[in-house]
VOGU-3710 file (C-alpha; in Angstrom, 3 decimals, decimal comma):
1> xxxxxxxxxx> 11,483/10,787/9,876  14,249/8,062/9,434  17,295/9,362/7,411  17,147/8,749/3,918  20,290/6,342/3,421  22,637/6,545/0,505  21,629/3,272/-0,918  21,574/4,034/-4,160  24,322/2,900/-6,720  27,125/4,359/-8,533
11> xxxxxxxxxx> 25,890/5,290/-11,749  27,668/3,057/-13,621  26,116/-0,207/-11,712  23,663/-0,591/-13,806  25,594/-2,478/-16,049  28,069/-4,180/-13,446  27,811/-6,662/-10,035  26,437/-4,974/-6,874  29,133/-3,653/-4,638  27,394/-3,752/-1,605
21> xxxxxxxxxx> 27,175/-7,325/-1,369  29,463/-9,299/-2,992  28,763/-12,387/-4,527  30,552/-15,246/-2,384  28,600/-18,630/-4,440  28,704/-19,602/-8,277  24,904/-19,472/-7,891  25,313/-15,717/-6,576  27,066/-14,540/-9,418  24,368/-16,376/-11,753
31> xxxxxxxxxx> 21,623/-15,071/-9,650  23,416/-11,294/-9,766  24,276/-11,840/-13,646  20,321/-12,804/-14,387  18,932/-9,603/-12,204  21,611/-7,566/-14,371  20,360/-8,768/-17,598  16,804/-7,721/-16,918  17,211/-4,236/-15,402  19,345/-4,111/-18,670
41> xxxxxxxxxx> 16,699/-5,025/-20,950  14,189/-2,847/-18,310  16,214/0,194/-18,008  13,772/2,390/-20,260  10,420/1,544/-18,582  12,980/1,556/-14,965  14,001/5,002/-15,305  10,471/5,851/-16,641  9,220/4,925/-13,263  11,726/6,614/-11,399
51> xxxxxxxxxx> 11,022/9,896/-13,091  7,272/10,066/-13,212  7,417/9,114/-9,480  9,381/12,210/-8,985  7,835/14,298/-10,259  4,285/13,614/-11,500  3,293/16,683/-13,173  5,550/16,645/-15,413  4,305/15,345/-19,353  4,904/12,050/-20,895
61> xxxxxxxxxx> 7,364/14,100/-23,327  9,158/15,626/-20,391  9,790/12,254/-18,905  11,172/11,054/-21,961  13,468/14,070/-22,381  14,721/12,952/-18,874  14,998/8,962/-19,688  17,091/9,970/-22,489  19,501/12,026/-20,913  19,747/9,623/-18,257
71> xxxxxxxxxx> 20,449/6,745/-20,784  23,067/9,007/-22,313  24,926/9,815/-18,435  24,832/5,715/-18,003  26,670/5,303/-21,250  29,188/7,726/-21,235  30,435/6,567/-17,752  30,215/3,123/-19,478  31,969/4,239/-21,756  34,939/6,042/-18,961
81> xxxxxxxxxx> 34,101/5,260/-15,704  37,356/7,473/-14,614  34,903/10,669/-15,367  34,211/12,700/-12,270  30,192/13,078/-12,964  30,276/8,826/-13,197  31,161/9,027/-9,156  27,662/10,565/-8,477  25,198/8,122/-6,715  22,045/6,749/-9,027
91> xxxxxxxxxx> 19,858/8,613/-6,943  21,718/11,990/-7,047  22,141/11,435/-10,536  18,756/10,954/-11,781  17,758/14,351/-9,169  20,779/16,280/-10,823  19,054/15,756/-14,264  15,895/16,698/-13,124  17,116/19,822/-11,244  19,245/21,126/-14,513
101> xxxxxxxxxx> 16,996/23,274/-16,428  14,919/25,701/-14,827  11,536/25,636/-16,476  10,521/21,947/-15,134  11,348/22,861/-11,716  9,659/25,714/-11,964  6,158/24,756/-14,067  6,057/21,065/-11,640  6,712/22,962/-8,037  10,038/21,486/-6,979
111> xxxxxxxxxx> 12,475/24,107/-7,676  12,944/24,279/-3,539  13,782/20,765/-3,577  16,966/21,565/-6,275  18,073/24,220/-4,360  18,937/21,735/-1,728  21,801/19,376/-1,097  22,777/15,820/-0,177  19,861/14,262/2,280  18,329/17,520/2,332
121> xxxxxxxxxx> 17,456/17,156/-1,195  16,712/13,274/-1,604  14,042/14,033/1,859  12,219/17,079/-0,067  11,647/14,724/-3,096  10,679/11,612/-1,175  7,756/14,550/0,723  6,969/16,179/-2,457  5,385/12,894/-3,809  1,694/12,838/-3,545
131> xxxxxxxxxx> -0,332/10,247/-2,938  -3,925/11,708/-3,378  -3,290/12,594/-7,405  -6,430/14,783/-8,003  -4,356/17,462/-9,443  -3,576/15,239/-12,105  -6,115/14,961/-15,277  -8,303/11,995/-15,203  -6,835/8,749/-16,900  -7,732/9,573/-20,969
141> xxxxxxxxxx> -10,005/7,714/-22,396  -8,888/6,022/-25,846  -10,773/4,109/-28,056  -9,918/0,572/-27,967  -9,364/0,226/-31,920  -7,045/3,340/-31,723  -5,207/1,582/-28,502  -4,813/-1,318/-30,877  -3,206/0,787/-33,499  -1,293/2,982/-31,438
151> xxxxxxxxxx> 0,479/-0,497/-29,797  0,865/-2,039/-33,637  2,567/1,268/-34,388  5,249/1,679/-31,943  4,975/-1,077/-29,154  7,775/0,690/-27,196  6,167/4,250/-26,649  2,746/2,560/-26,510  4,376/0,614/-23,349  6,149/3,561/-21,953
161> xxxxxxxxxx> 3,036/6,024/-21,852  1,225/3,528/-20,070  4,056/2,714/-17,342  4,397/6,756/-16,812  0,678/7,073/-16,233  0,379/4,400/-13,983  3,747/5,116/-12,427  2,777/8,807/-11,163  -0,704/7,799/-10,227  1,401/4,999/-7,733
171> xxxxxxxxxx> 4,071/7,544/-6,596  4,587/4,621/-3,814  4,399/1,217/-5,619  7,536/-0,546/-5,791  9,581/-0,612/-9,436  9,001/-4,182/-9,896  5,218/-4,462/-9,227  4,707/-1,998/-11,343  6,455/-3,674/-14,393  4,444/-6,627/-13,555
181> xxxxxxxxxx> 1,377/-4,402/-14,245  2,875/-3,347/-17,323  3,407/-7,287/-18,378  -0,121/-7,568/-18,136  -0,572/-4,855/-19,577  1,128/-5,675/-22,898  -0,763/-9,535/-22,414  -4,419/-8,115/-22,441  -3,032/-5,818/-25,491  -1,939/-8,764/-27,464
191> xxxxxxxxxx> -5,053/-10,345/-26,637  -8,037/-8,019/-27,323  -6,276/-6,314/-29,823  -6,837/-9,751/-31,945  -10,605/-9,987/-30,289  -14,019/-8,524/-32,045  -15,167/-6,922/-28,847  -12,244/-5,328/-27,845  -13,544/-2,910/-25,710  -15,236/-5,732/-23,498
201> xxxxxxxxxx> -12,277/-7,642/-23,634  -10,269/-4,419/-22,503  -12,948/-3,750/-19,255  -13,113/-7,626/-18,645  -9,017/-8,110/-18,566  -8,602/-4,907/-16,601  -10,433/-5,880/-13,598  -7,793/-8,040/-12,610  -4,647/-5,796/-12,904  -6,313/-3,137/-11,640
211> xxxxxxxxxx> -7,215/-5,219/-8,212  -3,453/-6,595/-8,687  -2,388/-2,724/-8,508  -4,425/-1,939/-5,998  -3,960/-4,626/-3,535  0,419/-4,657/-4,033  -0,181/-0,757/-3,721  -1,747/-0,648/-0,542  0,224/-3,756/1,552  3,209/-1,777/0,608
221> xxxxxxxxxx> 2,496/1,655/1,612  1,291/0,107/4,722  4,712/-1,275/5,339  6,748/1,388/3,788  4,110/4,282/6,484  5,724/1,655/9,291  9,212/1,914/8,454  9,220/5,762/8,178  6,236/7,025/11,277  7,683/4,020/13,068
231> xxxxxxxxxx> 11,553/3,376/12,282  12,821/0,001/10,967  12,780/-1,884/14,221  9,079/-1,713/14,019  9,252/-2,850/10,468  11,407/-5,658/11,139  8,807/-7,130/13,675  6,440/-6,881/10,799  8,535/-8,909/8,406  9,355/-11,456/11,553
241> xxxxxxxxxx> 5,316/-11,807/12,078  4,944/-12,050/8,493  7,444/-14,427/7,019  6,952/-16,847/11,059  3,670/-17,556/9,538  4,483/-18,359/6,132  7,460/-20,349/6,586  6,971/-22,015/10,370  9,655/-24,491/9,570  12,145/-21,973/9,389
251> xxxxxxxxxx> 14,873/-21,609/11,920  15,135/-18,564/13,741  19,135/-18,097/12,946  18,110/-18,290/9,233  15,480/-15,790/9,488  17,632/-13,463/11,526  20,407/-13,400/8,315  17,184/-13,102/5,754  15,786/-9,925/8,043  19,163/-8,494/7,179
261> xxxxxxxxxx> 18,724/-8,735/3,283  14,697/-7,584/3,484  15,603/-4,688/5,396  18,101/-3,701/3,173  15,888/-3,918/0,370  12,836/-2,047/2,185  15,575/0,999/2,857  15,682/1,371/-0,916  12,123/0,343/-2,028  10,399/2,642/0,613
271> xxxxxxxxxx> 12,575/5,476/-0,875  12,076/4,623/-4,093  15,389/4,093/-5,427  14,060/2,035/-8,364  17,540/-0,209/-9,231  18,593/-0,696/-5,577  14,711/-2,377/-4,735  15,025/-4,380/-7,847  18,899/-5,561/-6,902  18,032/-5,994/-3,233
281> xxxxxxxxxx> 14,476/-7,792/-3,797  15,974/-10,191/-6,287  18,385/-10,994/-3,719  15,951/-11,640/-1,428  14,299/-14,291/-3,066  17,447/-15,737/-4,443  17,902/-16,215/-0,751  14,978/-18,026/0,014  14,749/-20,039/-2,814  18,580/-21,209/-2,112
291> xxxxxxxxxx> 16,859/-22,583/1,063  13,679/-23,892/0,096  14,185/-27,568/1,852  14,714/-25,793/5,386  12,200/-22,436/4,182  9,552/-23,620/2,827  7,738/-26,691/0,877  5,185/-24,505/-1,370  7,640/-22,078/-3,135  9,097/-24,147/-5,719
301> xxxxxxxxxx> 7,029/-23,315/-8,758  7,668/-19,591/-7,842  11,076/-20,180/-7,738  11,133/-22,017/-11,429  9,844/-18,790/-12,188  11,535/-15,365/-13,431  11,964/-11,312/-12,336  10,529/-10,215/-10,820  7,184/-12,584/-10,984  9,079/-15,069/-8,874
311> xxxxxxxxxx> 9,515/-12,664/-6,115  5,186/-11,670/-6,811  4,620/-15,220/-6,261  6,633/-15,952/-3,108  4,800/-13,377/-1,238  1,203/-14,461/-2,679  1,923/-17,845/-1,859  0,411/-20,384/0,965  1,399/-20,419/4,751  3,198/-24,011/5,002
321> xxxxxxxxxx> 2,414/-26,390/7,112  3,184/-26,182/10,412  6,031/-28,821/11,386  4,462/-31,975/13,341  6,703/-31,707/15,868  6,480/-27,673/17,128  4,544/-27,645/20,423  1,404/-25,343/20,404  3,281/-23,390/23,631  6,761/-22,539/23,936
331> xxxxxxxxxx> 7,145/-22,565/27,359  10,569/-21,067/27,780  8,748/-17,683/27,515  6,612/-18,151/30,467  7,845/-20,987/32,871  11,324/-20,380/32,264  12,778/-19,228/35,525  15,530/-17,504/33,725  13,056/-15,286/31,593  14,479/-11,491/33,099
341> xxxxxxxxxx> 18,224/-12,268/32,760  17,941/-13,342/29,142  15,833/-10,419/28,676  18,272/-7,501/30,068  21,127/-9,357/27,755  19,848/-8,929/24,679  16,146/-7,328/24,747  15,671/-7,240/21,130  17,068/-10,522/19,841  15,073/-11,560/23,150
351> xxxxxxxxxx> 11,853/-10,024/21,838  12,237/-11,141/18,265  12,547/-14,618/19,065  9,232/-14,558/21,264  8,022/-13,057/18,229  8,632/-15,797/16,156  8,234/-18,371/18,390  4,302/-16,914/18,516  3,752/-16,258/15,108  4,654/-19,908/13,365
361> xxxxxxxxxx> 2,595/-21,388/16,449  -0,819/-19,223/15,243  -1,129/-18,796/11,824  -4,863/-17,766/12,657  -4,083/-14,652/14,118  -3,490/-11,168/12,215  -0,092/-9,565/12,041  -1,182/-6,787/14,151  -2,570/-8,827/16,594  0,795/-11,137/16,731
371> xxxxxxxxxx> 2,399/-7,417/17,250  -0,232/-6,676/20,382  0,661/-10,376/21,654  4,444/-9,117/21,830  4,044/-5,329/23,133  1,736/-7,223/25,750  4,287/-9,516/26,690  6,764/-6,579/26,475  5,133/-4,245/28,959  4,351/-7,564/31,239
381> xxxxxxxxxx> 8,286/-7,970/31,508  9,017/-4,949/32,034  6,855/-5,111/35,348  7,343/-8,596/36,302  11,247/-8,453/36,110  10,950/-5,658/38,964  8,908/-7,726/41,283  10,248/-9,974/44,140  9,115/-13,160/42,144  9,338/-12,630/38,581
391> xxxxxxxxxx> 8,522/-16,033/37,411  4,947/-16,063/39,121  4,405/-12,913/37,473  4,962/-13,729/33,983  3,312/-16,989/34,461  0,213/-15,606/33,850  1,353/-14,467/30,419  -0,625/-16,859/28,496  -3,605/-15,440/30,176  -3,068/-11,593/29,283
401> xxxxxxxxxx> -2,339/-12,958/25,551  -6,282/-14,735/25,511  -7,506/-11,382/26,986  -5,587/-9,538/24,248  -7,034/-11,466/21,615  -10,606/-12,079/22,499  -11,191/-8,092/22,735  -9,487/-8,043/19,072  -11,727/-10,885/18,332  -15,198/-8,949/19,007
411> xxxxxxxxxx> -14,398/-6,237/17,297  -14,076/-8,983/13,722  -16,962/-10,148/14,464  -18,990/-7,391/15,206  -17,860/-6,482/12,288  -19,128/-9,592/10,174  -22,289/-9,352/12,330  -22,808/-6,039/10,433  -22,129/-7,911/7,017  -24,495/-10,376/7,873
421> xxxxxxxxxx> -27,420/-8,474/9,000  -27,176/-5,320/6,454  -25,560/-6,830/3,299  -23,692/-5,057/0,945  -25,350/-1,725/0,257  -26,593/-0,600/3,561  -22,914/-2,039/4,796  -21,175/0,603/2,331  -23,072/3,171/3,419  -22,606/2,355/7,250
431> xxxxxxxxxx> -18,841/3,068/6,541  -19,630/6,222/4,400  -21,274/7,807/6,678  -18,286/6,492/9,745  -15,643/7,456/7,740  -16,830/10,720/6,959  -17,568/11,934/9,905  -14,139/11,087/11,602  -12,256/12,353/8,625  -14,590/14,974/7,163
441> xxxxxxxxxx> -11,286/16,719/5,566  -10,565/14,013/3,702  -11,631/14,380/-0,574  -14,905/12,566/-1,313  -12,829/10,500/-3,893  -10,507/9,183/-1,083  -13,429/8,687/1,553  -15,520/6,522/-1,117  -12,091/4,557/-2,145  -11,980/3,912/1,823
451> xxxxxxxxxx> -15,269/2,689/2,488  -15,321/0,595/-0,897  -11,904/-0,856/0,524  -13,833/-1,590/3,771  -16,779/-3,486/2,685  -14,355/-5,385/0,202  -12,228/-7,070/3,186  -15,956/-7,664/4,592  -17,301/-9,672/1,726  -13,517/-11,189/1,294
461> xxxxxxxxxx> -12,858/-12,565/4,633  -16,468/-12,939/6,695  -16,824/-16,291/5,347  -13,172/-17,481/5,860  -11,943/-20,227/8,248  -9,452/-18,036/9,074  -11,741/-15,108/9,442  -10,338/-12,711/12,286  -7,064/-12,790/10,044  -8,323/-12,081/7,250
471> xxxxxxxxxx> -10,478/-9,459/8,099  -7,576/-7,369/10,895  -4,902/-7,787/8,118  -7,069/-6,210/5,368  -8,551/-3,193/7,661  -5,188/-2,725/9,141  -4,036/-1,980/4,847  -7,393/0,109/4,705  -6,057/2,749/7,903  -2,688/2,266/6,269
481> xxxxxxxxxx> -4,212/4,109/2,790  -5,919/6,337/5,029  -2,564/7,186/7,361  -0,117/7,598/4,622  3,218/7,566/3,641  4,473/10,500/4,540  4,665/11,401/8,465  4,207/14,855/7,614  0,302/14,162/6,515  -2,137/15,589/8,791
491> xxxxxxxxxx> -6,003/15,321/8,904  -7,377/16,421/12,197  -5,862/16,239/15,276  -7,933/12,791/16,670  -7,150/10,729/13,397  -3,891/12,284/13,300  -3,345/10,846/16,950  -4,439/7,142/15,930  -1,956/7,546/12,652  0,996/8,125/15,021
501> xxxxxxxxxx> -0,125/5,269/17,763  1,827/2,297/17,530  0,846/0,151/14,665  -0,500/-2,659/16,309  -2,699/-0,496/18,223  -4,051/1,984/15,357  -7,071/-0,472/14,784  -8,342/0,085/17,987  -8,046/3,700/18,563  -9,426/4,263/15,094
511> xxxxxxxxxx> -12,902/2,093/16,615  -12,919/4,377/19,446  -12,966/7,381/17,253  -16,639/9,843/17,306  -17,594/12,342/14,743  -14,097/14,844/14,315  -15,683/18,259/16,551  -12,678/20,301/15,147  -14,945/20,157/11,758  -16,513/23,047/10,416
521> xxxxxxxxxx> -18,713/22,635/7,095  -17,230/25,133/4,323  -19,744/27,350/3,669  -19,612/26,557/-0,170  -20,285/22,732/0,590  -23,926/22,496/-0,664  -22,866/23,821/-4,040  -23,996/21,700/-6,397  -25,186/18,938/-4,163  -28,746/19,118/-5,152
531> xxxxxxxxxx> -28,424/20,170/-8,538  -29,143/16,822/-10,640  -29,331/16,836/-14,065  -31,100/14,063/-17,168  -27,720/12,658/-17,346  -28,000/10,569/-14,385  -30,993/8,653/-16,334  -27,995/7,585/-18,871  -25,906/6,494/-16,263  -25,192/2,584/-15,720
541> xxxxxxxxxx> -25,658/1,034/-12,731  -22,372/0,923/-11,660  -21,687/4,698/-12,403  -25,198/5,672/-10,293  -23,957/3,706/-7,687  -20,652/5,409/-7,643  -23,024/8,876/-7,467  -25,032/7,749/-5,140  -21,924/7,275/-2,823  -20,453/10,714/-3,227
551> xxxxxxxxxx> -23,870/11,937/-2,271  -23,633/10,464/0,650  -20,053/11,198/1,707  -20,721/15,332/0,235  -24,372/15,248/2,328  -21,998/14,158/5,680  -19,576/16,889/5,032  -22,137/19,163/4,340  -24,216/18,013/7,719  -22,290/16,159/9,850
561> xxxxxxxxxx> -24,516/16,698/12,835  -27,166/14,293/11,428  -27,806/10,871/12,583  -26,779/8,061/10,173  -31,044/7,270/10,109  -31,596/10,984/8,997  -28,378/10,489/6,400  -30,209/7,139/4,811  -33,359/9,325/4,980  -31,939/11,545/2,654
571> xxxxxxxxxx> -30,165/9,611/0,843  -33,164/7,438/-0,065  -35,378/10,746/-1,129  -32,114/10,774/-3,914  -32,680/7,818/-5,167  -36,475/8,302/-4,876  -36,008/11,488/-7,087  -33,500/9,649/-9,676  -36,073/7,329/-10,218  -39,531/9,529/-10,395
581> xxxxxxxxxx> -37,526/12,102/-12,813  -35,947/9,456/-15,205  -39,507/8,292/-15,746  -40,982/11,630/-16,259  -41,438/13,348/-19,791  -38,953/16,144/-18,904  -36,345/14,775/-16,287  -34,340/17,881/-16,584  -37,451/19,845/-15,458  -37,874/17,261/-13,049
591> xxxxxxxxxx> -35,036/17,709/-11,569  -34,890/21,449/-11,422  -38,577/20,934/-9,325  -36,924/18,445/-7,224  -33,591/19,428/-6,420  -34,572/22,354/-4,236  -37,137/20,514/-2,522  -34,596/18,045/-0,770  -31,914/20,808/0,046  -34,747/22,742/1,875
601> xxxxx> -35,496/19,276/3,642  -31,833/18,439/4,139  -31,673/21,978/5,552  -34,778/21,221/7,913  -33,193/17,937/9,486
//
């Protein structure tokens, strides 16, 4: 893994100008002034974040405890910044406080971390955050008239209990997304709480921040599993591809001084040093909003706007236009006879600029693809500029680049094919019953989160203009949930193998991928399975269709041998049995008649 960088702050930052990058412009010092002010009036819910990320078995009261005490270090070296504790970075500050009593450590499993040092220490932290957070309780369940009262009575711990929740569910999410969730969070509270139906107006609203959540959650532990299985040159081609396509019109000098700034802020983000992401994001933006006339044409109403939803709405915002005058070809890649020697001077300023010369001339094509385009082009110069005529080598570039991108192209619309002719259900439980079988070890929570994710892109993008896009972005985030953060996940050694292949590439060895052989079926893995019980007759739709799925996913576990028809088989005598029992007089004896009847046929398959 990458080295953890000290990129934290100086305790005592959080109330003055960052030191890392002084502020050169009046309208730096305004722009570093404003970002002060908020993680000012943020620096409760901040250091909320930063400790229920940490460590997220700890209680809401424990986290509190901590927020305090950190409050109380920041003021004191306020207060005398001469003290020798107020040297201490942010980061080592905030682990210090965790780390000084022994009970937490002990009770929330991270006593080995504390009894490390330096990077030692920050790296066990950064691996002892878990993504999959079934060892946590489920989410409680309030009623919406005692929400309502419980935010009347004390808006401020109402606010916090909900950021800590959220905040070690999302050990990955970046500081500011996640008090953009809390914003709408307190909106939909001021709302229903003055509505009759509350509790509709509570499931209605919370669609939409839950899909916000959701979708900023997984784009960013896609790019944060780049930068550490990959490194941060592989990152920075994914922020070239990225921000070529949004902003076309912007010169490649300019974008090589921006790439600076982003990967400075994804060092901290990706770590999760909470007030260096917020500092170095706002920054960020600042940047590209100083620029908008040679950036961009469609940012200005984010820019109007404040932290961090200004820096939300950049990145949600429109490709621009393409300028009139950019050729569809630039042909000093490929007819250039001077290609090799301004290769072997500077190979990666070389490569980045082919990059971004691609990527603002196709806005139809998918980051990953864009990435293929330049490791094909990569691996052809490497050849060509050992052969007696280099130029008529690489002048057949353009021609590996079609090939490239047709065979990424059938797999999208095989894919929509499958949308087409199945439709939704039948399309959900196609990637069930894939997913399952190539990652069997995986929980039936994740597996069902993975094909949901998968049908979702479906639905989203097979109807776009820009389909192939749309569609190889969004599964490209799916294997990015399914991959990681941490390098040191493992699954089974085939899925483990297309985790670790380049990231332009992991698309395609994931298609190649056959039911995981390693896999043995625990021999407790039909407990329970065909046990049903009246309360499925209660059930709404939504929640039977939520069964129905981890039916599915614990019936391919439990037989992965079968074929998918055998697996829709059975899965259709479940629903067949649902629906003759909740009709009977006695479902539960129903279902005690039934339920042993398909195991002995599941058995018999």
């Amino acid at each position: 893994m990458k080295q953890l960088r000290l990129t934290s702050f100086v305790i005592f930052l959080f109330f003055l100008t960052e030191s890392l990058i002084l502020p050169t412009k009046p309208q730096d010092v305004d722009d570093v002034n404003i970002t002060q002010k908020f993680i000012e009036e943020k620096l409760g819910y901040i250091t909320t974040i930063a400790f229920a990320q940490h460590i997220q078995k700890a209680s809401f009261e424990e986290v509190e405890t901590l927020v305090k005490a950190m409050i109380e270090y920041k003021d004191q070296c306020l207060a005398n910044k001469t003290l020798p504790q107020c040297s201490k970075l942010a980061n080592v500050a905030l682990q210090d406080i965790i780390c000084a009593g022994e009970e937490l450590p002990q009770k929330c499993n991270f006593s080995h971390c504390c009894s490390k040092v330096g990077f030692e220490r920050r790296l066990c932290f950064f691996r002892n955050k878990k993504d999959n957070v079934g060892f946590l309780p489920p989410l409680p369940t309030v009623d919406p008239e005692e929400k309502c009262q419980a935010y009347k009575n004390n808006r401020e711990s109402f606010l916090s209990n909900y950021i800590y929740e959220v905040s070690r569910r999302n050990p990955f999410v970046f500081t500011s997304t996640l008090l953009i969730v809390a914003a709408r969070f307190e909106e939909m509270a001021e709302k229903c709480c003055r509505e009759q139906d509350k509790a509709n107006c509570f499931r209605t609203l919370a669609q939409s921040v839950t899909q916000y959540l959701k979708a900023s959650s997984s784009y960013q532990k896609t790019l944060c599993g780049a930068y550490w299985k990959f490194g941060p040159q592989v990152l920075k081609s994914i922020k070239i591809a990225i921000l070529s396509q949004k902003f076309p019109k912007i010169e490649f000098k300019e974008l090589t001084s921006l790439l600076q700034d982003v990967s400075f802020m994804h060092d901290g983000c990706c770590e999760g040093d909470v007030i260096h992401c917020i500092r170095s994001r706002s920054r960020v933006m600042s940047r590209i909003c100083s620029k908008q006339d040679s950036i961009s044409s469609k940012i200005k109403g984010c820019c109007d706007m404040k932290i961090p939803t200004r820096g939300e709405c950049i990145i949600s915002t429109i490709k621009d236009d393409r300028p009139k005058n950019l050729s569809l070809r630039e042909a000093k890649f490929t007819e250039n006879e001077n290609v090799c020697e301004k290769r072997n001077a500077d190979q990666e300023g070389f490569m980045d600029e082919f990059l971004y010369e691609y990527s603002r001339r196709h806005p139809e094509l998918s980051i990953s693809e864009l990435l293929r385009i330049a490791r094909v082009y990569d691996d052809l110069l490497k050849e060509c500029c050992n052969a007696e005529n280099p130029p008529a080598c690489y002048s057949n570039a353009e021609n590996k680049f079609n090939e490239t991108i047709e065979k990424s192209l059938k797999i999208v619309q095989r894919e929509c094919e499958n949308f087409q002719n199945l439709g939704k259900d039948d399309l959900k439980y196609h990637y069930l019953i894939k997913l399952t079988k190539i990652a069997p070890q995986l929980s039936t929570e994740e597996l069902t989160f993975l094909g949901e994710d998968m049908v979702t892109a479906l639905i989203t993008c097979c109807t776009l203009s820009e389909e192939f896009a749309c569609v190889d972005n969004l599964m490209d985030v799916v294997l990015g949930e399914m991959c990681g953060v941490n390098e040191n996940r493992t699954i089974n050694p085939a899925v483990d193998h297309c985790c670790k292949t380049y990231i332009a590439f992991r698309r395609p060895c994931f298609e190649a991928l056959e039911a995981d052989k390693t896999y043995v079926p625990p021999s407790a893995a039909s407990q329970g399975l065909f046990t049903f019980h009246a309360d499925l007759c209660r059930a709404p739709n939504e929640e039977l269709q939520r069964k129905k799925h981890r039916f599915l996913v614990n019936l391919v576990k439990l037989k992965p041998e079968l074929t998918d028809k055998e697996l829709r088989s059975l899965l259709t005598d479940f629903t067949n049995v649902v629906d003759k029992c909740c009709k009977a007089e006695g479902p539960e004896a129903c279902f005690n008649e039934e339920g042993p009847k398909l195991a002995a046929k599941s058995q018999a398959a």
